[in-house]
N, C-alpha and C positions, 0 to 999 in steps of 0.2 A: 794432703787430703783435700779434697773438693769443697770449694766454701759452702756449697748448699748441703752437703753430707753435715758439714762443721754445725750451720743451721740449725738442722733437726735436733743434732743433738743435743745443743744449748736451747729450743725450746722444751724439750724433756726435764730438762736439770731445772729449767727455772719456773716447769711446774710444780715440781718437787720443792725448790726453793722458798717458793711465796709462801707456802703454806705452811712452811718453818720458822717463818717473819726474817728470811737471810736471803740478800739479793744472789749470791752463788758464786761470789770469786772464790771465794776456799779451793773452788773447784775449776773455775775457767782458767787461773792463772797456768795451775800444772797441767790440764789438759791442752792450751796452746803450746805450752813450753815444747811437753812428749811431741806434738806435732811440728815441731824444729822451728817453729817461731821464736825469736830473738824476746829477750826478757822486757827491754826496752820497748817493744811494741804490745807484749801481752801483758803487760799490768795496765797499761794506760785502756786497753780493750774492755782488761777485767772488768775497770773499774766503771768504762760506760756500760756495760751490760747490768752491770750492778744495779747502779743507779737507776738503767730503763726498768727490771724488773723489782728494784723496790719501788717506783713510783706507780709502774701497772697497779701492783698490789695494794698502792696507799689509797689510790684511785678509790678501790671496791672499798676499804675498811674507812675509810673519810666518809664516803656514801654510806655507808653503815652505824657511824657514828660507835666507832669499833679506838680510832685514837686518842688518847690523853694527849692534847697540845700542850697543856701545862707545863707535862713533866716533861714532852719532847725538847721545849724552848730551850733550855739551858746545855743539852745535847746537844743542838743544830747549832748554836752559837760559837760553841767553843771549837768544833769538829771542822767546821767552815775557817776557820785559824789554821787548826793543824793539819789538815791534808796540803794546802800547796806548801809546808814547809815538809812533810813526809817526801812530798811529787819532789821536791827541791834535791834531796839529801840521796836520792837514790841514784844520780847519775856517781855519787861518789862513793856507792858501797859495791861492791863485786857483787857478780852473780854468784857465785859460792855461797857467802854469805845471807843473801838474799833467800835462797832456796834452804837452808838449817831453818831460817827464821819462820820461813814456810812450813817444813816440816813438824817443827815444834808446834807452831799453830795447830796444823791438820793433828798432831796427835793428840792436842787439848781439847779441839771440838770434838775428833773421833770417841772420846771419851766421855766429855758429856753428852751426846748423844744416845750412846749406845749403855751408858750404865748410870745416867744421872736425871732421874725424872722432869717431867715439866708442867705438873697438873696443876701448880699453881696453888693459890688463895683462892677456894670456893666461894666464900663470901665475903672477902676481904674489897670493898670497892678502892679506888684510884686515889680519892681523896682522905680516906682512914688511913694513909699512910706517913709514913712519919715525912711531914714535908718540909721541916727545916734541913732534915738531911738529904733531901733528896735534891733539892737545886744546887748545894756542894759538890754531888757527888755528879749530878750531871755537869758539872764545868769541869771538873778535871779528867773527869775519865771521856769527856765529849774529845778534850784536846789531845786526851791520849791514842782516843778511836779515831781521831783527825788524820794522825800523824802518819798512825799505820797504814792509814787506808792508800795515803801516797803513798806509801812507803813500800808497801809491798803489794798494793791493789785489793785490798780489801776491808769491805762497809763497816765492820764491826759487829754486825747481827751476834754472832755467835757467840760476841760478849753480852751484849744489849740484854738479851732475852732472858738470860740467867740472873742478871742485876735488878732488870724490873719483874722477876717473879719473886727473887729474895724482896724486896720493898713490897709484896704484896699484889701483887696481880697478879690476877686468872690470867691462863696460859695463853686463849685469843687475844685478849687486850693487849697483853705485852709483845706478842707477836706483832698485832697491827701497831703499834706505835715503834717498836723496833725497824720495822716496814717506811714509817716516814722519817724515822731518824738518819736510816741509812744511804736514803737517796739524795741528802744533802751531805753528806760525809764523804759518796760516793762522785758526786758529780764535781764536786770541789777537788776532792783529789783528781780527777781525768783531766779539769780544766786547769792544774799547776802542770799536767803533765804536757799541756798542748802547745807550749812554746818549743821542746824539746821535738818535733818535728817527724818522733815516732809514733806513724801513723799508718794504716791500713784499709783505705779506703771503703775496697770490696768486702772485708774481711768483718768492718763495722757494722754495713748499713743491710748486710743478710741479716747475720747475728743479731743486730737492733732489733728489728723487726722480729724474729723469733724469740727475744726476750720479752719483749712488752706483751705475744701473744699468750706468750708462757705466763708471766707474770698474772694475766688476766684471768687464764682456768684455775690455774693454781690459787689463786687467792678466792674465784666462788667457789672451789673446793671446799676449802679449809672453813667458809662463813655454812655453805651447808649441811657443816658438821659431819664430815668425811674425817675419822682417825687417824692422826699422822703419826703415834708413835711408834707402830711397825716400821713406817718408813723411815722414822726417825734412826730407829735402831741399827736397819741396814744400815743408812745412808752413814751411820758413825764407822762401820765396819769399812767402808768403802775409804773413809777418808782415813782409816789409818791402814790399807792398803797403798794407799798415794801417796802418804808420806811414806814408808817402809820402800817403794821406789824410788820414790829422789835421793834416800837415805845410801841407800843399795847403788845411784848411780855417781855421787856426791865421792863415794869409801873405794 
């Protein structure tokens, strides 16, 4: 397929994305694959598109004053560890393997998406939250969303947003801080990926640029209270479509 065709359609997804507080590997990693890209080059892709369109979007909720840095820190720190040891461990897991682990994924977001609400804590603010626990739980599960993110190219959003809504946050807030948690998760994992030499020059610097655009509507979208859970709902349908194909090509 045509990188500028490829383009459009990864700024579509990563309008859809920002406004979910998920940079979109869930989704770029299997749609380069189906496009007969080597695995070895599309997660390290994934993972910069990731990162270009959760920082787009951190961009606008920073300027909005939309992120908890507090609760993000202990996130970024630990996730910044475990992505290049994720980027590390995948040159020794099969693509087989790789793509079940994918699957599984795609069918746990496809789920909470499509049948698990997101409305959050109405009046619950950032700081009523129980926050002994929450700097625990952002170390360990930062190093766990680290791990993954090399591991198989992706941010962790789609854990993030569910964890800081159970802790108490409205569904924007947790999005935008999910949004700046994952663009260091993100970028950490592409840069353990960058000794390994799997790289795509043309394939990047379209793509870049269609995600950061992406990143940038999708996130004023979402701040001027434009409804995402219709789209949410598809978009879970869609993802356990993708995986029921790799599953399907996998058997």
């Amino acid at each position: 397929m045509d990188v500028i065709l490829i383009a459009v359609i990864i700024f579509f997804l990563a309008v859809i994305f920002s406004m979910l507080g998920l940079g979109g590997s869930l989704v770029y990693v299997p749609l380069f694959y189906w496009l007969g890209i080597d695995m070895l080059i599309a997660i390290p892709t994934a993972l910069l598109l990731n990162g270009i369109t959760a920082s787009s979007a951190a961009i606008t909720y920073y300027r909005k004053k939309m992120i908890d840095l507090q609760v993000a820190a202990p996130f970024v720190l630990t996730s910044i560890i475990g992505a290049p040891l994720g980027a590390y461990f995948t040159k020794f897991v099969p693509t087989e393997i790789l793509l079940w682990i994918l699957s599984i994924v795609l069918i746990f977001a496809g789920a909470r998406m499509s049948f698990f609400g997101r409305k959050g804590a109405k009046n619950v603010s950032a700081t009523d939250t129980a926050k002994k626990n929450r700097t625990a739980i952002g170390i360990v599960l930062g190093l766990m969303i680290g791990f993954f993110a090399g591991l198989l190219g992706l941010g962790g959003g789609v854990f993030i947003v569910p964890i800081l809504i159970a802790l108490g946050f409205e569904t924007k807030r947790a999005s935008a801080t999910s949004a700046f948690i994952v663009l260091f998760s993100s970028f950490s994992g592409f840069f353990g990926h960058l000794s390994t030499g799997h790289l795509d020059m043309d394939l990047m610097i379209y793509t870049a640029l269609a995600a950061f655009a992406g990143g940038q509507v999708g996130s004023h979208l979402m701040y001027s209270k434009i409804r995402s859970e219709t789209i949410k709902q598809m978009f879970g349908v869609v993802l356990w479509i993708m995986a029921i194909k790799i599953v399907y090509g996998l058997m």
